[in-house]
VEXFILUM-532013 format. One line per 5 residues: number of its first residue (from 1); their letters; for each residue x, y, z of N, C-alpha, C, O, CB. Coordinates in nm, 2 decimals, decimal comma. Atoms other than C-alpha are relative to their C-alpha. Glycine has a CB too. Layout:
NUM	a	X:Y:Z:X:Y:Z:X:Y:Z:X:Y:Z:X:Y:Z; ...
***
This chain:
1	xxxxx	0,09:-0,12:0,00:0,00:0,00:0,00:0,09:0,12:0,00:0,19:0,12:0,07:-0,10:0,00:0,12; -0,06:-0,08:0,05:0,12:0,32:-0,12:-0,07:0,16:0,15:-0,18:0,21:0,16:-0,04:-0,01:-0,20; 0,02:-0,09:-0,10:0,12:0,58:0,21:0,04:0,09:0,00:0,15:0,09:-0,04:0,02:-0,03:0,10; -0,05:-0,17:-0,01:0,14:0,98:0,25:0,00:0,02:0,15:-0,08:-0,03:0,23:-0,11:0,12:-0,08; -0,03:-0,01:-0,16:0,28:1,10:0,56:0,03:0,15:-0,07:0,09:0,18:-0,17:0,13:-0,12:0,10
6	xxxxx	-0,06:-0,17:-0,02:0,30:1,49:0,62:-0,04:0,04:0,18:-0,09:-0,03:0,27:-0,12:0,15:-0,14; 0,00:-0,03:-0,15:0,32:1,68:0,95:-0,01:0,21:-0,01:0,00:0,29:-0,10:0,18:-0,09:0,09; -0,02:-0,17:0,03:0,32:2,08:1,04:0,14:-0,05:0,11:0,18:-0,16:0,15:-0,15:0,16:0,08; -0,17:0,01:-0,11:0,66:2,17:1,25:-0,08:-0,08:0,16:0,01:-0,15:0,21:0,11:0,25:0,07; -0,01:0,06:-0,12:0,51:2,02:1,58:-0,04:-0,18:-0,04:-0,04:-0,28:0,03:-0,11:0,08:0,10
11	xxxxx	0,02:0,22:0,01:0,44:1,64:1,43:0,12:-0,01:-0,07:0,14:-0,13:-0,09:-0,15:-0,09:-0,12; -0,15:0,04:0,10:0,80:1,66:1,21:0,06:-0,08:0,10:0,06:-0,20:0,06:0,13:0,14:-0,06; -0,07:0,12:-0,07:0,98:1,46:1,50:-0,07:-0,11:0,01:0,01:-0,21:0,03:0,04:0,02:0,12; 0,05:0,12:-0,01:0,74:1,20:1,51:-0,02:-0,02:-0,17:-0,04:-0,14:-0,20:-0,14:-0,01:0,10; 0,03:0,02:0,15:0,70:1,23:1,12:0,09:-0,11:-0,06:0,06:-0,20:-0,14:0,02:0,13:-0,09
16	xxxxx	-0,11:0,05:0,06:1,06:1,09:1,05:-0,02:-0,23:0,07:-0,01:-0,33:0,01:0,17:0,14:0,08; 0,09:0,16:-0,07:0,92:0,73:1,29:-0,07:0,01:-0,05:-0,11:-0,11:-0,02:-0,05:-0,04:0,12; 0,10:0,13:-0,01:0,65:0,67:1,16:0,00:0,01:-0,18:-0,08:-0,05:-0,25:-0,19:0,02:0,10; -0,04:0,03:0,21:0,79:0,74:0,75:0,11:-0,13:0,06:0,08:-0,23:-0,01:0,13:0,20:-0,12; -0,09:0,13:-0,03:1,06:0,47:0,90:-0,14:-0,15:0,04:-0,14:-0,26:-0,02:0,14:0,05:0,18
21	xxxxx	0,07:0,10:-0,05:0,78:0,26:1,06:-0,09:-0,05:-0,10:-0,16:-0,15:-0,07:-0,06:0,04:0,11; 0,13:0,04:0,15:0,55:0,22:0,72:0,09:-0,02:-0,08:0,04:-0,10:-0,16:-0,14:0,13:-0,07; -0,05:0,05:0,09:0,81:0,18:0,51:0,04:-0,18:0,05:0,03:-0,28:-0,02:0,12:0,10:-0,03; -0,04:0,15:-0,01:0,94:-0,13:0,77:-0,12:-0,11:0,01:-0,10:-0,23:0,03:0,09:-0,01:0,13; 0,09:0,09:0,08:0,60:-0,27:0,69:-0,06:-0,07:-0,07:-0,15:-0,15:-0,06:-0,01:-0,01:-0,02
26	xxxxx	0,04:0,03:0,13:0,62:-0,30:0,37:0,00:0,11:-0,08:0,06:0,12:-0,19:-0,13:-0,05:0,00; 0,08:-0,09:0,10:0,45:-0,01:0,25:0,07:0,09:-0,05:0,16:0,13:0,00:-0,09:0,07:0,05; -0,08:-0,13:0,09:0,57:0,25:-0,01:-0,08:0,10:0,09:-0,20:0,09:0,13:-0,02:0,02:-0,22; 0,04:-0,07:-0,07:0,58:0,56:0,17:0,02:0,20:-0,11:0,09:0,22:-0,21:0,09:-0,04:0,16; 0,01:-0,09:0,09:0,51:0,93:0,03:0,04:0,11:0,08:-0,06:0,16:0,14:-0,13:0,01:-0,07
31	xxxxx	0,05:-0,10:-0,08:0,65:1,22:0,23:-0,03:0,10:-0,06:0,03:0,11:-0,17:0,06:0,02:0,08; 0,04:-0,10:0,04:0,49:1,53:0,17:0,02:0,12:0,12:-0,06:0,21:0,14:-0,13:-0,04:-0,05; -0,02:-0,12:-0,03:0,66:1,74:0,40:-0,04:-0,02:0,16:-0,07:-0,13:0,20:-0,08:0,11:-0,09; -0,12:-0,07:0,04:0,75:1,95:0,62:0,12:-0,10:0,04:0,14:-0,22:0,07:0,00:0,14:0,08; -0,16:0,06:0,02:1,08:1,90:0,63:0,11:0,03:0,09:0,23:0,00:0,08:0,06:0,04:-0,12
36	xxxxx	-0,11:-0,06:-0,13:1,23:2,07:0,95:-0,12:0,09:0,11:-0,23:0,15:0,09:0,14:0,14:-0,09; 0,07:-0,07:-0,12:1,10:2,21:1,26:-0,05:0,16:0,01:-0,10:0,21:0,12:0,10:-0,02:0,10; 0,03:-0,14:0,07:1,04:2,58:1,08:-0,12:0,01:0,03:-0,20:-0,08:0,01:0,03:0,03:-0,15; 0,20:-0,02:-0,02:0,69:2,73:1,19:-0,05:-0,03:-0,11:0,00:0,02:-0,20:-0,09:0,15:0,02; 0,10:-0,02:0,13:0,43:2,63:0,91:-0,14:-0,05:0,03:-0,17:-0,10:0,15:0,06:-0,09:-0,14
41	xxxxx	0,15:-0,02:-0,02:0,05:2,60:0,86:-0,03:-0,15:0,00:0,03:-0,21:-0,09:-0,08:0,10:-0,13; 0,08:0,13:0,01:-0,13:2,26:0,92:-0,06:-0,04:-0,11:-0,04:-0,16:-0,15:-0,09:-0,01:0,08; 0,12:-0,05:0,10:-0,39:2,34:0,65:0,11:-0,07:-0,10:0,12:-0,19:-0,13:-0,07:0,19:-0,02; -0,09:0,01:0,14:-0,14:2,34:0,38:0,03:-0,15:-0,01:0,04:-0,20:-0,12:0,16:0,10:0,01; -0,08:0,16:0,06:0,00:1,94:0,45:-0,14:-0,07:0,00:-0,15:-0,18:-0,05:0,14:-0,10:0,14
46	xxxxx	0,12:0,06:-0,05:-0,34:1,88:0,55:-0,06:-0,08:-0,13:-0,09:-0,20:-0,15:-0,11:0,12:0,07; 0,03:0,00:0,10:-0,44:1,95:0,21:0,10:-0,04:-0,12:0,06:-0,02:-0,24:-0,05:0,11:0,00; -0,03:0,06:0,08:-0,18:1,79:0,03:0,01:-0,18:0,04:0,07:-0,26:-0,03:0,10:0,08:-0,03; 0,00:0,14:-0,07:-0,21:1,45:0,22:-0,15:-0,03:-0,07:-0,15:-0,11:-0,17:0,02:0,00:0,20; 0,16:-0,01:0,01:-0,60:1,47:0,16:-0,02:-0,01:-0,21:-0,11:-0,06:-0,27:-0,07:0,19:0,10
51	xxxxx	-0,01:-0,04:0,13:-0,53:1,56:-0,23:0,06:-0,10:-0,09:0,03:-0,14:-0,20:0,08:0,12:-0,01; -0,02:0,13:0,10:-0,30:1,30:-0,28:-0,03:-0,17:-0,01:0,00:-0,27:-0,08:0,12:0,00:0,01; 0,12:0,14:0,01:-0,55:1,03:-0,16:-0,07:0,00:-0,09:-0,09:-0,10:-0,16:-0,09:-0,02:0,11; 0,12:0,00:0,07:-0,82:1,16:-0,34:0,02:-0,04:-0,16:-0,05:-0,11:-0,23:-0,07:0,15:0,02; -0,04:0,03:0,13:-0,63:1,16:-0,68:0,08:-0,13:-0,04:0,16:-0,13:-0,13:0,07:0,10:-0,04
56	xxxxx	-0,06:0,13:-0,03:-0,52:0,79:-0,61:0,15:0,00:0,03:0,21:-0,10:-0,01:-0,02:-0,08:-0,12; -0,15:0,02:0,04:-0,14:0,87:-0,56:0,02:-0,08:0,14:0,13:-0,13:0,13:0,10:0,16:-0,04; 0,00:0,08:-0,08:-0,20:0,69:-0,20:-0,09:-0,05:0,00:-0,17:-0,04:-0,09:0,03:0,03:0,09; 0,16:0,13:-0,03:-0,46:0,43:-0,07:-0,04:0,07:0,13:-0,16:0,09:0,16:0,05:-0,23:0,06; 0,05:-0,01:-0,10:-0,41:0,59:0,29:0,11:0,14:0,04:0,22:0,15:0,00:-0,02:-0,14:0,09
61	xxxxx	-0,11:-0,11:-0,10:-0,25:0,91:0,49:0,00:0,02:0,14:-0,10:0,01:0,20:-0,01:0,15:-0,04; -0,06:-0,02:-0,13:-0,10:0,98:0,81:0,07:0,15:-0,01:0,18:0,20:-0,05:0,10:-0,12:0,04; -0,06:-0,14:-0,07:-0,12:1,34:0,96:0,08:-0,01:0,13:0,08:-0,11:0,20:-0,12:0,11:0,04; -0,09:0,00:-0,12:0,12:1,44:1,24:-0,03:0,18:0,04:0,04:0,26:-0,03:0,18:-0,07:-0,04; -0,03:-0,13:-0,06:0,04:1,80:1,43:-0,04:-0,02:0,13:-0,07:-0,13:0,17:-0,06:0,12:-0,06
66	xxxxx	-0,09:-0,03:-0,16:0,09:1,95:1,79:-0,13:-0,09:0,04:-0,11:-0,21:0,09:0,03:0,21:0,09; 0,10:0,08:-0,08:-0,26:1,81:1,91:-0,10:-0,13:-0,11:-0,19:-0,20:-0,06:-0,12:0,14:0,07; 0,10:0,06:0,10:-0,42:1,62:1,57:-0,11:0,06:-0,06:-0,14:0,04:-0,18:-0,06:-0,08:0,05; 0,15:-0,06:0,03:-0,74:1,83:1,59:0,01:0,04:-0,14:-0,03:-0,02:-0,24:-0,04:0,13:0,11; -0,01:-0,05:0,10:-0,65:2,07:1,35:-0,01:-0,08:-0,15:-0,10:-0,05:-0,24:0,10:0,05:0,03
71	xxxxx	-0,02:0,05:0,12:-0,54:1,84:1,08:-0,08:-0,08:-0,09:-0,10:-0,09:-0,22:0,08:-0,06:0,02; 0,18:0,07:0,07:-0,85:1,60:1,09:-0,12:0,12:-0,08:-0,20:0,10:-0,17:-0,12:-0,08:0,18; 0,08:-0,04:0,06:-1,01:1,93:1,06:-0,01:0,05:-0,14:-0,12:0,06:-0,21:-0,03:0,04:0,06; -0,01:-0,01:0,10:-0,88:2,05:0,79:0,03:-0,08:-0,13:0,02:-0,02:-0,24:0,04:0,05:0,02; 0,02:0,09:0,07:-0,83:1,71:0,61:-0,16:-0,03:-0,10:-0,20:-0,07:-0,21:0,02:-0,09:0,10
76	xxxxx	0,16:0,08:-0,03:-1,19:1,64:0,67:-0,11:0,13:-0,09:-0,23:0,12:-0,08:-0,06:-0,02:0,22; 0,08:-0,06:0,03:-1,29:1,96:0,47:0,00:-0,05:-0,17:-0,06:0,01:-0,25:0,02:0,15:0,04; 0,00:0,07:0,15:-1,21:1,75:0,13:-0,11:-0,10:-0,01:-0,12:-0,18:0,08:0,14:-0,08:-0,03; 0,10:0,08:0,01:-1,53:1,55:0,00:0,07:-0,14:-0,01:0,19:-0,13:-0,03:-0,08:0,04:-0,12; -0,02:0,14:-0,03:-1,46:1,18:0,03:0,18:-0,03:0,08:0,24:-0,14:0,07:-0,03:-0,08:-0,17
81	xxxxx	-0,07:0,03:-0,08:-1,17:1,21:0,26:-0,09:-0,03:0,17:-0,18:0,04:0,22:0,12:0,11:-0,02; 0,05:0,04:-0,17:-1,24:1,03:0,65:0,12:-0,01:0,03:0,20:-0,09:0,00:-0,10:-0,15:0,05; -0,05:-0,02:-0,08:-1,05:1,17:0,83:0,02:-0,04:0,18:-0,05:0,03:0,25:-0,04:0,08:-0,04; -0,01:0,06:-0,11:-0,99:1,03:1,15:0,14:0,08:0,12:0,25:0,10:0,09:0,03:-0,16:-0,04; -0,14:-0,02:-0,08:-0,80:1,17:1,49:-0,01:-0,13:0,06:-0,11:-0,19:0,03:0,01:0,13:0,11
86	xxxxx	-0,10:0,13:-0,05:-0,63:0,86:1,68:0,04:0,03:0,08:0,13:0,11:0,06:0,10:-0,06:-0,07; -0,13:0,06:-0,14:-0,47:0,80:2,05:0,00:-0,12:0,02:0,09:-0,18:0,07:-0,02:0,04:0,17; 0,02:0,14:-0,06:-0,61:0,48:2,09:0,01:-0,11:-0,15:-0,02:-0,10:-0,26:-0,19:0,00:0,10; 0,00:0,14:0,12:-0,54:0,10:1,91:-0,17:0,01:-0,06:-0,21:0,03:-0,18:0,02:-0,21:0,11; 0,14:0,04:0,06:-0,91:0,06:1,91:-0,08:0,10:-0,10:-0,15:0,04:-0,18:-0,09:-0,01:0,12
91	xxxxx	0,04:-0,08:0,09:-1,02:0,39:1,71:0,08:-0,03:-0,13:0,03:-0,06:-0,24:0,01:0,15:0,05; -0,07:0,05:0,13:-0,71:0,32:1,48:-0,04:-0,09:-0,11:-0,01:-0,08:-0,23:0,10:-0,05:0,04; 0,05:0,17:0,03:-0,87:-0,03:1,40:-0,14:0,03:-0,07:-0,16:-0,01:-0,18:-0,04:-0,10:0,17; 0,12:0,04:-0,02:-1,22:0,05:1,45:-0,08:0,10:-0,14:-0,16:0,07:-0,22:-0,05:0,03:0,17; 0,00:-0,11:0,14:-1,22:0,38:1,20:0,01:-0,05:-0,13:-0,07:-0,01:-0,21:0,11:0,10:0,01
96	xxxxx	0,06:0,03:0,12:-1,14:0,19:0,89:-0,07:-0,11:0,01:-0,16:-0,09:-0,08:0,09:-0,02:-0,10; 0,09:0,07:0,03:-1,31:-0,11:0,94:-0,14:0,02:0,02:-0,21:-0,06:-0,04:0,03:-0,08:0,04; 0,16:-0,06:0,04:-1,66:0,05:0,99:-0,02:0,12:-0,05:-0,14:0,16:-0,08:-0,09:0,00:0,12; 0,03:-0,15:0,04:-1,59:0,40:0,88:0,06:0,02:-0,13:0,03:0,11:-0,21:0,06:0,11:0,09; -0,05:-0,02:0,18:-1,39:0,33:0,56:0,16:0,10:0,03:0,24:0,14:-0,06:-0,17:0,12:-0,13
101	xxxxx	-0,10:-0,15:-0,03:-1,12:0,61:0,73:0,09:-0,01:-0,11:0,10:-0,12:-0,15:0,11:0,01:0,14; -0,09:0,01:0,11:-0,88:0,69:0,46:0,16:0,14:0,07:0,27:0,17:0,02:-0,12:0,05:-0,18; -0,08:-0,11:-0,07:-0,68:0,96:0,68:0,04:-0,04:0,16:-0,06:-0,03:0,24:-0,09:0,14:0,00; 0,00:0,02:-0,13:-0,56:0,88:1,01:0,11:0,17:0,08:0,23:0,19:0,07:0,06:-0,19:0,02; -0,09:-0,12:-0,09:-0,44:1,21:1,24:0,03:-0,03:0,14:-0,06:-0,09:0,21:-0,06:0,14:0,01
106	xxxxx	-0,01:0,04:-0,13:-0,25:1,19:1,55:0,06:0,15:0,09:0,14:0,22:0,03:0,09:-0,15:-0,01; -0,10:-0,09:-0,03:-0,11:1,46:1,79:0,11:-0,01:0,06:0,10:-0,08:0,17:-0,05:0,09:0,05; -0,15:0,08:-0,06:0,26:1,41:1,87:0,01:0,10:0,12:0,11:0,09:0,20:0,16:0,00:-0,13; -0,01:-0,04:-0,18:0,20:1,63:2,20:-0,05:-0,05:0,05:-0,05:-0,01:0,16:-0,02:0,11:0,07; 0,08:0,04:-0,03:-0,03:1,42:2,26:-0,01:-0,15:0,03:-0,10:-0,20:0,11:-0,06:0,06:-0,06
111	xxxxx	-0,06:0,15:0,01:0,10:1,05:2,20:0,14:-0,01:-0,05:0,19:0,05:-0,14:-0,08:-0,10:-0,09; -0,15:0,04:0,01:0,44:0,91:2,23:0,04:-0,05:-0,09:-0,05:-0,08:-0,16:0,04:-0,08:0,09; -0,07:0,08:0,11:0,67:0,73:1,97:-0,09:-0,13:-0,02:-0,14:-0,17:-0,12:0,16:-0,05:0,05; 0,04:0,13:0,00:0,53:0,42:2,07:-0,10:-0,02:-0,01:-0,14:-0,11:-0,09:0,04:-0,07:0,08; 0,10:0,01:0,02:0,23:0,45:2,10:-0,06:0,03:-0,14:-0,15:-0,03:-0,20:-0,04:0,06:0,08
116	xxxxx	0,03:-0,01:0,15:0,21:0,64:1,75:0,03:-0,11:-0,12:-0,03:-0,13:-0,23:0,07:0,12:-0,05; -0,09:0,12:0,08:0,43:0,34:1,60:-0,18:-0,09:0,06:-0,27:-0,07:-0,02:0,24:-0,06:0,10; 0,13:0,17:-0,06:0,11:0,04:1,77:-0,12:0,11:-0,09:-0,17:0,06:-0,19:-0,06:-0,05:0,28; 0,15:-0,06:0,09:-0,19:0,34:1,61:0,03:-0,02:-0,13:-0,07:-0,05:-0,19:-0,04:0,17:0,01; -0,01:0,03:0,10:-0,01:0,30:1,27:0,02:-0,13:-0,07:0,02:-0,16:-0,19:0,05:0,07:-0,02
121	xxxxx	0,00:0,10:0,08:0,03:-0,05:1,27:-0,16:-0,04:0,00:-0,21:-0,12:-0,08:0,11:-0,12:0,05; 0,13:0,09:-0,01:-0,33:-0,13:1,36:-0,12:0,07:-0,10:-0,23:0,03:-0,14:-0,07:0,00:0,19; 0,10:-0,14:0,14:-0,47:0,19:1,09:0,07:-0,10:-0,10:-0,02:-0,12:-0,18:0,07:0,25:-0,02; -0,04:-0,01:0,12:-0,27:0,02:0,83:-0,02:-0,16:-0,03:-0,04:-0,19:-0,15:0,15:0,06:-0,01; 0,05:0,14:-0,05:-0,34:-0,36:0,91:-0,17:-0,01:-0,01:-0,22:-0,11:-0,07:0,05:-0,02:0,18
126	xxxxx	0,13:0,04:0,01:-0,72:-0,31:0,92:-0,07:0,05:-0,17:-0,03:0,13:-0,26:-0,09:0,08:0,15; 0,05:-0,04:0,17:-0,95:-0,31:0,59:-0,18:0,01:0,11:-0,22:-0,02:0,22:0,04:-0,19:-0,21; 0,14:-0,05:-0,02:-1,31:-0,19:0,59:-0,08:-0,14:-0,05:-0,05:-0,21:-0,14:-0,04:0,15:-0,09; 0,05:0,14:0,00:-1,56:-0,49:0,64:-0,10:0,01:-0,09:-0,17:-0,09:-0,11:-0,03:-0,05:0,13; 0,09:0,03:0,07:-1,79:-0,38:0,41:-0,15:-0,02:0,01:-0,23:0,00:-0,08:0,05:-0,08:-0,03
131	xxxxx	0,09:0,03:-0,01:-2,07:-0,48:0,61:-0,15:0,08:-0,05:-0,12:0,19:-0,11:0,02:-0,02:0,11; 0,09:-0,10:0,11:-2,43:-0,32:0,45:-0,02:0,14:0,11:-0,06:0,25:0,07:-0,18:-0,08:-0,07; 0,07:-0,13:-0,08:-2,49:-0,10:0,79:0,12:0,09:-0,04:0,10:0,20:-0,09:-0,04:-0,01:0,19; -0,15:-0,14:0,05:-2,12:0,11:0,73:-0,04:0,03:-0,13:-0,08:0,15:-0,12:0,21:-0,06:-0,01; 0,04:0,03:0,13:-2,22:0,07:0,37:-0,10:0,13:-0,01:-0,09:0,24:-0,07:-0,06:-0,17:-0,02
136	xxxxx	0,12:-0,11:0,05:-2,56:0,25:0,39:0,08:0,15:0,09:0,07:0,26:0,04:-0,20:-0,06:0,08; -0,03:-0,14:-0,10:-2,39:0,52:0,73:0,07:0,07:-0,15:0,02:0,16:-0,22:0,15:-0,02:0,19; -0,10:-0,04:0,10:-2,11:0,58:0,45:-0,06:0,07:-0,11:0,00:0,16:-0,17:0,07:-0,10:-0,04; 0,07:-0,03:0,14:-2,37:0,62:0,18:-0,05:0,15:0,09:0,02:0,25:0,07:-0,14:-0,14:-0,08; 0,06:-0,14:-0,08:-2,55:0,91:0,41:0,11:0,08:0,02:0,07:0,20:-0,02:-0,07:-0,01:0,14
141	xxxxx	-0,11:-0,09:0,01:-2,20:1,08:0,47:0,02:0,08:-0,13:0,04:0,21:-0,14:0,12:-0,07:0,02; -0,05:-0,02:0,16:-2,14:1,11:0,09:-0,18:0,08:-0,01:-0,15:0,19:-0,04:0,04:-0,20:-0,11; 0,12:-0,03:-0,01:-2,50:1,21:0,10:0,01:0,17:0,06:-0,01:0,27:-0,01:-0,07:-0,11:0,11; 0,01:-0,12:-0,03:-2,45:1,50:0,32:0,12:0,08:-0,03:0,13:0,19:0,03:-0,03:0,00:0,13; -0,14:-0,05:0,06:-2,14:1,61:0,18:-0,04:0,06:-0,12:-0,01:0,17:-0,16:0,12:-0,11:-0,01
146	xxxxx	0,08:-0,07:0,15:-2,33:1,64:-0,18:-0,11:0,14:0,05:-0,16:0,23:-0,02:-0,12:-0,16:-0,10; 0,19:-0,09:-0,04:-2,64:1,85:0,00:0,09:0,12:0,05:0,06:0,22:-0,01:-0,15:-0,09:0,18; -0,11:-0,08:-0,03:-2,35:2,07:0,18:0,05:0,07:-0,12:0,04:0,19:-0,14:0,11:-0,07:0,05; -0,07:-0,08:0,14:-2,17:2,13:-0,16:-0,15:0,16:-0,07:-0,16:0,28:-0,08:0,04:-0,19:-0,19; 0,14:-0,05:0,08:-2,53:2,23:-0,33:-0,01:0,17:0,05:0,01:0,28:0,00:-0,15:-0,09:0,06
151	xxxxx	0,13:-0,07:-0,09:-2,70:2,40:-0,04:0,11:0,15:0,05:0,07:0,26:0,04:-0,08:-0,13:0,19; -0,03:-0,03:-0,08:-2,42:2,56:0,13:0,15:0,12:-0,08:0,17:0,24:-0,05:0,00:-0,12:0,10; -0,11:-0,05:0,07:-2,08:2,65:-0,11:-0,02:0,16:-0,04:0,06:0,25:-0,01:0,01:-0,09:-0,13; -0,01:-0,14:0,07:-2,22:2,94:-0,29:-0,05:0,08:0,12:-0,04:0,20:0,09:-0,10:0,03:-0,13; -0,02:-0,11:-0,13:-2,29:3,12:0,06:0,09:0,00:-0,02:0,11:0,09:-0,10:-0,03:0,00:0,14
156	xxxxx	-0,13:-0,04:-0,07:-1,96:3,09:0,14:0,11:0,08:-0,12:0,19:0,17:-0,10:0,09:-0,17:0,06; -0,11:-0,05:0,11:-1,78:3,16:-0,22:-0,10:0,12:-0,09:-0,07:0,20:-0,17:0,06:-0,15:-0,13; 0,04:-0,18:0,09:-2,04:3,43:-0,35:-0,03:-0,08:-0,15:-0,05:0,00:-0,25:0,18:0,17:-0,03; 0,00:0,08:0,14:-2,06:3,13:-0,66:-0,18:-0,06:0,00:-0,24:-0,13:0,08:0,14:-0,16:0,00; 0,15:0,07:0,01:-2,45:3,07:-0,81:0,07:-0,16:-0,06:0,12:-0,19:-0,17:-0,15:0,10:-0,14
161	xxxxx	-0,03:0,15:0,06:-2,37:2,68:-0,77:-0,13:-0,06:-0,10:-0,10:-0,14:-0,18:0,02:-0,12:0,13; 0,12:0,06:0,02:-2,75:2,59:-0,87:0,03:0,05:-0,19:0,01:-0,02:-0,29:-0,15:0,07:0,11; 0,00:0,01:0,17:-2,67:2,75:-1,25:0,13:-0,03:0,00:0,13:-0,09:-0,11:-0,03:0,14:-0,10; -0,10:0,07:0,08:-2,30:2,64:-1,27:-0,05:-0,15:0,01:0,01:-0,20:-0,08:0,17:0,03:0,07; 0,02:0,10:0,03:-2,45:2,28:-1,23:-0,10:0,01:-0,12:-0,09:-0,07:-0,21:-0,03:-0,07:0,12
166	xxxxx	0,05:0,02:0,13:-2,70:2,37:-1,48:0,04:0,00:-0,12:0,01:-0,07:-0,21:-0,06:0,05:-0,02; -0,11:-0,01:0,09:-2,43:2,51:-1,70:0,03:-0,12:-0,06:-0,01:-0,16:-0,17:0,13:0,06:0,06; -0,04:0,12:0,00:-2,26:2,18:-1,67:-0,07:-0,07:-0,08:-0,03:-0,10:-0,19:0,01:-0,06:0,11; 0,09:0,07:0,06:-2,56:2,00:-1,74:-0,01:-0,01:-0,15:0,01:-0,11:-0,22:-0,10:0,03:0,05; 0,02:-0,02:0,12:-2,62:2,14:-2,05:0,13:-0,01:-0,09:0,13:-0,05:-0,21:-0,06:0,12:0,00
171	xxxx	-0,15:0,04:0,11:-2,25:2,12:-2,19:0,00:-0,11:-0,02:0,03:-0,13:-0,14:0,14:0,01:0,05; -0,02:0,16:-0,04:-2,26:1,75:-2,09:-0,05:-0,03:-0,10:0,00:-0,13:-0,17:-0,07:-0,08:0,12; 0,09:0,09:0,07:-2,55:1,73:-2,32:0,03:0,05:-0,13:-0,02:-0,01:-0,22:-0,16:0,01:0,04; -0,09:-0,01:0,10:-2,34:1,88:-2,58:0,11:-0,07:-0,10:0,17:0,01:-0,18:0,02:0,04:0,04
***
């Protein structure tokens, strides 16, 4: 499995373990930064970890900042990324196999080496079971994430989404 790992300056010391710990896996690993303990923005790796799931260049990513929060949240503002924060084996585990997670965040002030090393073997070890109830929750996520884009985008960007989808429409049928 092909893994992205990024961090802001407070997850780069744990970044460099757990790019060593997924490669001794197995897994091909992707870093995407940063690259030294220099202040920088969460958002920014957030969104290239999240970017390079969505466009297949990984299967799965691993954030690293000062508490996690941040990173799930700004992961989690990309449509079909699941985002997940992590301290514990059991969320690590329990997130992709009923939630599908495709992001796992952790905060390295917040969990130790070792402990971050046992959350990434048990995130990268579990597969999603498929069952029909995650199946249909999952389908309603994706659900409210489309109704969000619709309902909600052109408040925020000043963009009439309701005629650029008609636009669309009509090119399509072009």
């Amino acid at each position: 499995m092909r893994v992205a790992v990024a961090s802001d300056h407070a997850g780069f010391p744990l970044k460099t373990a757990a790019l060593e710990y997924v490669a001794s896996l197995g897994h091909e690993t992707l870093d995407l930064g940063t690259y030294d303990e220099d202040p920088v923005d969460y958002p920014d790796y957030a969104a290239a970890v999240a970017k390079t799931v969505l466009e297949g260049e990984a299967e799965r990513g691993i954030l690293l900042c000062g508490s996690g929060v941040g990173a799930s949240v700004a992961a989690n503002k990309f449509p079909g990324i699941r985002a997940m924060l992590c301290h514990d084996a059991f969320s690590a585990r329990q997130g992709v196999e009923d939630d599908d997670a495709n992001v796992m965040c952790m905060g390295a002030r917040v969990v130790g080496p070792a402990l971050a090393l046992d959350l990434i073997a048990h995130y990268l070890k579990a597969e999603f079971s498929g069952a029909e109830r995650h199946v249909r929750r999952l389908q309603k996520v994706a659900d409210i994430e489309k109704e969000c884009y619709q309902r909600y985008l052109g408040r925020v960007t000043g963009i009439d989404i309701k005629n650029l989808e008609e636009r669309k429409d009509t090119l399509d049928e072009q």
